[in-house]
N, C-alpha and C positions, 0 to 999 in steps of 0.2 A: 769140279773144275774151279781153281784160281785163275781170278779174273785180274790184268794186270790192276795195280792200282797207281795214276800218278803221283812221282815226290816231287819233295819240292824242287823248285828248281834251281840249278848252279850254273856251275861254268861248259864251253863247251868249245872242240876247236874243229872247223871244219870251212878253213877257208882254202882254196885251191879247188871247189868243187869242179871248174872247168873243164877236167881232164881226168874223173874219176872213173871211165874207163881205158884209159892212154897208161895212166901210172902201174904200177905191177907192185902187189903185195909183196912186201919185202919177202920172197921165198928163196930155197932153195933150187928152184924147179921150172926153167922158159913156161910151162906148160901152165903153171898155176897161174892165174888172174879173179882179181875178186872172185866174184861168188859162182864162175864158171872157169871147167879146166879143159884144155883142147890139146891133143897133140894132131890132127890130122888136119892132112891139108884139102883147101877148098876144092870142089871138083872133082873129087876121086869118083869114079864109074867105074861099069861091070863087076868083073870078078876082085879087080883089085880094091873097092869097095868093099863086096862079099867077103874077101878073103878079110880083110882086117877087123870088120866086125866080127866076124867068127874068135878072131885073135883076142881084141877086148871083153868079147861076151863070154870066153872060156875065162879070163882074167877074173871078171867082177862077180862070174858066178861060181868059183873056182870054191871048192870044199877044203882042197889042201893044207897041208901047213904054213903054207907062206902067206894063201889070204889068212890064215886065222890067225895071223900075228896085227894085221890090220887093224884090229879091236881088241883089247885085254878084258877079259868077264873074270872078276874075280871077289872075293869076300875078305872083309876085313870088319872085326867085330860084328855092331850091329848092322854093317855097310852094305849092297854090293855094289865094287866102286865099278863103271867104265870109264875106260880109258883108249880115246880114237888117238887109234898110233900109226899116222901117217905122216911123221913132222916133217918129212921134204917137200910132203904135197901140202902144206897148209893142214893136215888131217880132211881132205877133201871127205866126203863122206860119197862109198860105193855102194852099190846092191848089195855084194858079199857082205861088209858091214851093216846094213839095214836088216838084211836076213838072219845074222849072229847076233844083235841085239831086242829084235821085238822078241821071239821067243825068250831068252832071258830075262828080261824087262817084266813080262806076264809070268813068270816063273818063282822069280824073287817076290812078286806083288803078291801070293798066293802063299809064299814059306813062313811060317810063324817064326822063327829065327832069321828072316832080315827086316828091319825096320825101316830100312832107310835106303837111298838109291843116290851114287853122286856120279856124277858123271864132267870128264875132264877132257881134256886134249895133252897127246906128249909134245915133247920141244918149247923154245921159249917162243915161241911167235905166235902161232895159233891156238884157237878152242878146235874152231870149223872154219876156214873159211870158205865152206861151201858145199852146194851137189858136185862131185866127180865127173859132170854130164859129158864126156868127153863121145863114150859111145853112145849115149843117148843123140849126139847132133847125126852121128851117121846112121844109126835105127831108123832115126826120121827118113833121112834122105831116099833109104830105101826102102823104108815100110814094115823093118822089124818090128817086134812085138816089144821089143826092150822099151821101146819110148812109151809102152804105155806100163810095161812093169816097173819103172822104176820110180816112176810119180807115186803110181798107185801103192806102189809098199812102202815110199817114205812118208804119203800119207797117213795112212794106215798108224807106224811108228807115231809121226806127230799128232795123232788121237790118244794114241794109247798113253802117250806121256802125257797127254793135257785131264786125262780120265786118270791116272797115274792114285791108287788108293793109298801107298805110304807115301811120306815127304820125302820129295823129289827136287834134287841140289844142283843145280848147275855150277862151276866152277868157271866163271868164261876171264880166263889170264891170258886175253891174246885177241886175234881177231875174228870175228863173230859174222855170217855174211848169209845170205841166203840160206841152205841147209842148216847150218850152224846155228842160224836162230831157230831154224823148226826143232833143233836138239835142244834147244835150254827156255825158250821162253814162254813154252804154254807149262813147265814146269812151278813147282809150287813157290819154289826159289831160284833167283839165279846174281851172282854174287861177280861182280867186276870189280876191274881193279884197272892201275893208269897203265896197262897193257892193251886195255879192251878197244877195240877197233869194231864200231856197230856201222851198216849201210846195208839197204836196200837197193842198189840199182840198175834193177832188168828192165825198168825201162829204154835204156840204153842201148839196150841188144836187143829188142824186138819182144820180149817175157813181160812177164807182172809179177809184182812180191807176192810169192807164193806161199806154201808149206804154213800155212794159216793169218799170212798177210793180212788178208782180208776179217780179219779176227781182231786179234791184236792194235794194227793199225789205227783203225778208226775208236778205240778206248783209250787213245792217248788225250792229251789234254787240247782240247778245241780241235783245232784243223793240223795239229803237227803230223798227226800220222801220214794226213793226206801230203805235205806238204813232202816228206819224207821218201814218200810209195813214189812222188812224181821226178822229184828231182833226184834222188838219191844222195842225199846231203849225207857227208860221213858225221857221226858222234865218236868221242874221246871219252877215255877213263872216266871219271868219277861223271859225266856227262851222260852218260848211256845209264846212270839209275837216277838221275837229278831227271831224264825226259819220261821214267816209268816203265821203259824198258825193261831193267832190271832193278831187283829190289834191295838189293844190299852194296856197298863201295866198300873194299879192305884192298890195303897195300898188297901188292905181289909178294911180297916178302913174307908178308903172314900167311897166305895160302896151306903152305905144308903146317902151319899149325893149327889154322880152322880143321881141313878134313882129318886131323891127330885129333882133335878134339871132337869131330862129327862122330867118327866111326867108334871115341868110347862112351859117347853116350848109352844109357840102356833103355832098349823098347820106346824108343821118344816119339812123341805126338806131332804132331804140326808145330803143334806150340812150345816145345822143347827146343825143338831144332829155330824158330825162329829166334827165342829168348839165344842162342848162344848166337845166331848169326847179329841177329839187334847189337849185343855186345863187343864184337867185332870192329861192327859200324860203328857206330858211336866215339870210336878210339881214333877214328879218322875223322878230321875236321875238313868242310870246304874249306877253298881256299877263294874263288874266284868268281863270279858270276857264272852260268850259264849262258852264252855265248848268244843263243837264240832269244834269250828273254829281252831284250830290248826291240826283238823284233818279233814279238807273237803278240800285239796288237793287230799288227801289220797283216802278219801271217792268216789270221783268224778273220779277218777282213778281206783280202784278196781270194782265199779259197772256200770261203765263204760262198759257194755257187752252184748254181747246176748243170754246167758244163766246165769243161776243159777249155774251150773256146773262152767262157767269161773270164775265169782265174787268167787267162795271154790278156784279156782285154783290161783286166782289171792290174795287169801290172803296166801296161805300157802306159792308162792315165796316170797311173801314180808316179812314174816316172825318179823315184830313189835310187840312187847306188844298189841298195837291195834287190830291188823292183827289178831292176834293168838288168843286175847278175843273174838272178835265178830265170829271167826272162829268157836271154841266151842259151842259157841251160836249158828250159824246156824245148827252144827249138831244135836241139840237137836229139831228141826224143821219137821214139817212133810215135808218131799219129795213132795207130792202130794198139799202139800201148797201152800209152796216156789215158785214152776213151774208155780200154778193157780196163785198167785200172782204177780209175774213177767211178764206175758202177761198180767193181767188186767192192770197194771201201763202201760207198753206200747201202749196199745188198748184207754186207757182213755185216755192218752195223747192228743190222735187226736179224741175224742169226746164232745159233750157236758154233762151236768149235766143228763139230762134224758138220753142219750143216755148210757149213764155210770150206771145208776142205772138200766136201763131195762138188760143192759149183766152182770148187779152183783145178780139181781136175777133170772140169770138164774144159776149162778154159786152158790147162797145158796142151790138151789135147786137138784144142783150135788152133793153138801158135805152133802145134806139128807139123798140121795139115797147112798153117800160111805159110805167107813169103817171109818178113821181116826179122823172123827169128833167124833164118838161113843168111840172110842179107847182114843184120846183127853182126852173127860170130865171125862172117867172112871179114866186114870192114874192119872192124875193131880187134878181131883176135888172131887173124889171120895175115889175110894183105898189108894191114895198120894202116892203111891211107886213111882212116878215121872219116870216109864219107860214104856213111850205109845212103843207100838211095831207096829210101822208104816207100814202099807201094801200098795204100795208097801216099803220096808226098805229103797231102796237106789235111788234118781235120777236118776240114769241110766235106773231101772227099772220104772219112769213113761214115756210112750209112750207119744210124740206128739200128737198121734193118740185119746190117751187117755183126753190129756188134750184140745185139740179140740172141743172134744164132751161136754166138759163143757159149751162152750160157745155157742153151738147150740139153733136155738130158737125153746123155749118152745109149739109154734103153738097156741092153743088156750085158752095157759096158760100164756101165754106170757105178763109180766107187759104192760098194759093200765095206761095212767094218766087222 
């Protein structure tokens, strides 16, 4: 396991956070939105329910040759490159694709003739921008098994990349969201460029940064991660490796000549593959500050705490334009989020990568079984009146007691790797 390491810091653009799940990822597709995709609508019962799950579950678990186009498995030199080939859907990432990629993942890991593993998204706009969870909202609603299949194998996937024995490339030319990060950043490398669109934020919709969140997160520098998990602040190009994120910045334009140059490497080490990425970088110069550094005193001070409750109280004394923006923002946040979240980042903290992933789904599987994830998709992705009515409404009203039990283990549900 490569542990992120943070760089220095640069510039960053992430102002407009107000309305970070209102806005719509520049896609091809009504259905795609940040780092969740819906086509159905809220309310469906009975059979007309049943039937449409059936309809997406044969979709996402489909063998066919139409899902296998979904994901490209293929060999180039010392390479095997993937490539999530979804570009209308942001490369949403499905079951069918989770299931076509671990097995080859472990296969190429095990072939003495491939060294190296890069992994990309087609089209100009995305890497990932996300889990596909479209059927997963309606497994929920009725109790299919899908909502517990499909955490559990994209966990699974993001162990196996994080335990990943050859150097492991992410190529992120685009926007990076949820699933998308669980594809590239427990990876040994992952290389942006001024396409790259990084955010976390399910706290918005009733979730928590999941797919190793709670890993990641809290090894960033001071309290960014946390600061990140709760508000869901977007980061830009060369800013998403300036916060540690990712470890490399190279122009869009060089891309096709990096992975030309990855895959003729011969038999390369870690340290092969880094020397030519280092190389890369280096030919790109910052240009501008990191956006957040004039406020990660601040940051690192305010979140600085032991509740979610302190971080509102410690912004409303402080009383800044800062303060007071991201203020707003957390109150549009579910309660029951924010709380799960903030123990996950402290709990991950002092865990490893599997260990993180086995108590993040047991906590998908608490926001199944709640309301606010339902409440979430409906306000925001659905209806669009943008006012989920959170149960419980206020912090004070989610119990310890409560939020505990999220983390309890599932018994003989319990993530296996």
């Amino acid at each position: 396991m490569v542990v992120i390491h943070p760089a220095p810091r640069g510039r960053c653009s992430g102002q407009g956070q107000g309305k970070i799940w209102e806005e719509r990822v520049a896609g091809e597709r009504d259905d795609v939105i940040v780092s969740v995709t819906l086509t159905a609508a809220s309310g469906i019962s009975g059979l007309r329910a049943l039937s449409r799950l059936q309809i997406v579950q044969k979709h996402l678990m489909s063998t066919n040759a139409n899902s296998g186009k979904e994901v490209l498995l293929m060999k180039s030199g010392c390479a095997g490159i993937i490539t999530l080939n979804r570009p209308k859907a942001l490369n949403a990432l499905n079951l069918s694709m989770i299931r076509q990629i671990y097995p080859q993942l472990k296969k190429w890991e095990q072939d003495n003739e491939t060294s190296l593993v890069i992994i990309k998204g087609a089209g100009e706009k995305a890497f990932c921008a996300g889990g596909d969870i479209r059927a997963v909202t309606e497994a929920g609603k009725v109790g299919d098994r899908l909502a517990e299949d499909f955490f559990r194998e994209e966990y699974i996937l993001n162990n196996a990349i994080g335990s990943c024995q050859i150097p492991y490339v992410a190529l992120v030319d685009g926007i990076m969201m949820g699933g998308g990060v669980g594809l590239s950043v427990h990876g040994h490398f992952r290389v942006a460029t001024e396409k790259t669109l990084f955010a976390m934020p399910e706290t918005g919709i009733g979730l928590f940064p999941d797919v190793g969140g709670g890993y990641f997160l809290p090894r960033l520098e001071g309290k960014l991660g946390l600061f990140l998990a709760l508000t869901g602040f977007r980061i830009k190009g060369r800013d998403v490796q300036e916060a540690g994120i990712a470890t490399h910045f190279v122009k869009s334009e060089k891309i096709p000549a990096l992975e030309k140059d990855l895959v003729s490497l011969k038999s390369p080490s870690i340290e092969d593959v880094a020397d030519l990425l280092n190389s890369y970088h280096m030919k790109c110069k910052a240009d501008d500050k990191f956006v957040l550094a004039e406020h990660m005193d601040k940051i690192n001070r305010l979140f600085k705490t032991n509740s979610v409750e302190e971080i509102m109280e410690n912004m409303r004394e402080d009383g800044s334009p800062f303060a007071v923006q991201h203020l707003e923002m957390l109150k549009k946040m579910s309660p029951t989020s924010m709380k799960i979240t903030f123990q996950q980042l402290e709990q991950g903290a002092r865990k490893n990568l599997s260990e993180v992933l086995i108590m993040e789904y047991r906590l998908s599987q608490a926001c199944m079984r709640g309301h606010d994830f339902y409440e979430g998709v409906r306000a925001v992705l659905i209806d669009k009146d943008q006012s989920p009515k959170w149960k419980p409404a206020t912090l004070e009203e989610v119990t310890e007691g409560y939020v505990s039990s999220c983390f309890k283990s599932l018994g003989a549900k319990e993530l296996k790797f």
